[in-house]
C-alpha positions in Angstrom: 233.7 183.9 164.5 231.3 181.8 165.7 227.9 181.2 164.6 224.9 181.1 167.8 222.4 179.3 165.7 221.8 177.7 162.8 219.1 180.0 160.3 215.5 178.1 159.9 216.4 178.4 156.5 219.4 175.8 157.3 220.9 175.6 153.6 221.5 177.4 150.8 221.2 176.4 147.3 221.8 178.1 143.8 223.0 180.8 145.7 224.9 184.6 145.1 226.7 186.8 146.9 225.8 190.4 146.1 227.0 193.9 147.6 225.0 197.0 148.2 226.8 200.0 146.5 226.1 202.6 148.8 227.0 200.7 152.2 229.5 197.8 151.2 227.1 195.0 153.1 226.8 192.2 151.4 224.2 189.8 151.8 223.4 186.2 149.6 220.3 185.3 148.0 219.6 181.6 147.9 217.1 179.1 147.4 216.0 178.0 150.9 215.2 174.1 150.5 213.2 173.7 153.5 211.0 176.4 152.2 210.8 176.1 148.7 211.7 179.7 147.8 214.3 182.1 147.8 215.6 184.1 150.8 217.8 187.1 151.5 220.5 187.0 154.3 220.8 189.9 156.6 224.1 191.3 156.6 226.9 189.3 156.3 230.0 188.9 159.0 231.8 185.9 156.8 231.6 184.1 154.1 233.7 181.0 153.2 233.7 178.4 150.1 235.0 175.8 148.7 235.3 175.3 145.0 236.4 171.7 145.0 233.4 170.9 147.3 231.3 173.0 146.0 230.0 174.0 149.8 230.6 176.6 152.5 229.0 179.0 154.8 227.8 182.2 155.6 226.9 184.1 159.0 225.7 187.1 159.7 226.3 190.1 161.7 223.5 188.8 164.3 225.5 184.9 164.2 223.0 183.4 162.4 224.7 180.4 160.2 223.5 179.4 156.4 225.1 176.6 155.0 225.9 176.9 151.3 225.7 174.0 148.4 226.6 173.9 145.3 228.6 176.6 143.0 227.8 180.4 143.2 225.2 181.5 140.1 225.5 184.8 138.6 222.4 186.7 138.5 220.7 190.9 138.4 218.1 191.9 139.8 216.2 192.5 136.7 215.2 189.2 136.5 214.4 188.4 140.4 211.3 189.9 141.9 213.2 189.5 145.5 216.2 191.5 144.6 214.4 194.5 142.4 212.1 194.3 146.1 215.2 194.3 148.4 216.9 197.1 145.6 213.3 199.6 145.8 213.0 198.7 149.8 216.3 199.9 150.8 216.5 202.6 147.7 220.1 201.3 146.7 221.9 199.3 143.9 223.8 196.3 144.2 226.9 194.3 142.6 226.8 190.5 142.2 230.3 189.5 143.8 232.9 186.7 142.9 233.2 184.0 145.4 
């Protein structure tokens, strides 16, 4: 698969990988350092990482590219204002995913 673009968000860090219950999409929330906040993916395509690295990627249906640093966190969306948003938006529930 190949990506078309790299996101404006460019990379990822202390980043998850969650799944929506209902659908099976799965998406990443992660803390875009050229903005200085956090950002949801749209849907994922793929999804790779390396532990020993501790880096990988992610692009989306649409072929946009996010690179990934540094290990996976586990988080819920109790304590993220972004995710109980994105969880009350799209009226669903979600499953933090291991990577």
């Amino acid at each position: 698969m190949e990506a078309r673009a790299e996101s404006e968000c460019g990379g990822l860090r202390t980043w998850g990988l969650f799944e929506v219950i209902e659908t099976g999409e799965q998406h990443i929330i992660g803390h875009a350092t050229a903005y200085g906040f956090d950002v949801i993916t749209q849907q994922l395509a793929h999804v790779e990482f390396n532990p020993k690295t501790k880096s990988g990627i992610a692009v989306t249906n649409n072929g946009i590219l996010y690179a990934l640093q540094g290990k996976p966190l586990k988080f819920g969306v109790k304590g993220h204002e972004q995710l109980r948003e994105f969880t009350a938006i799209h009226n669903c529930s979600i499953k933090v995913l291991k990577v």
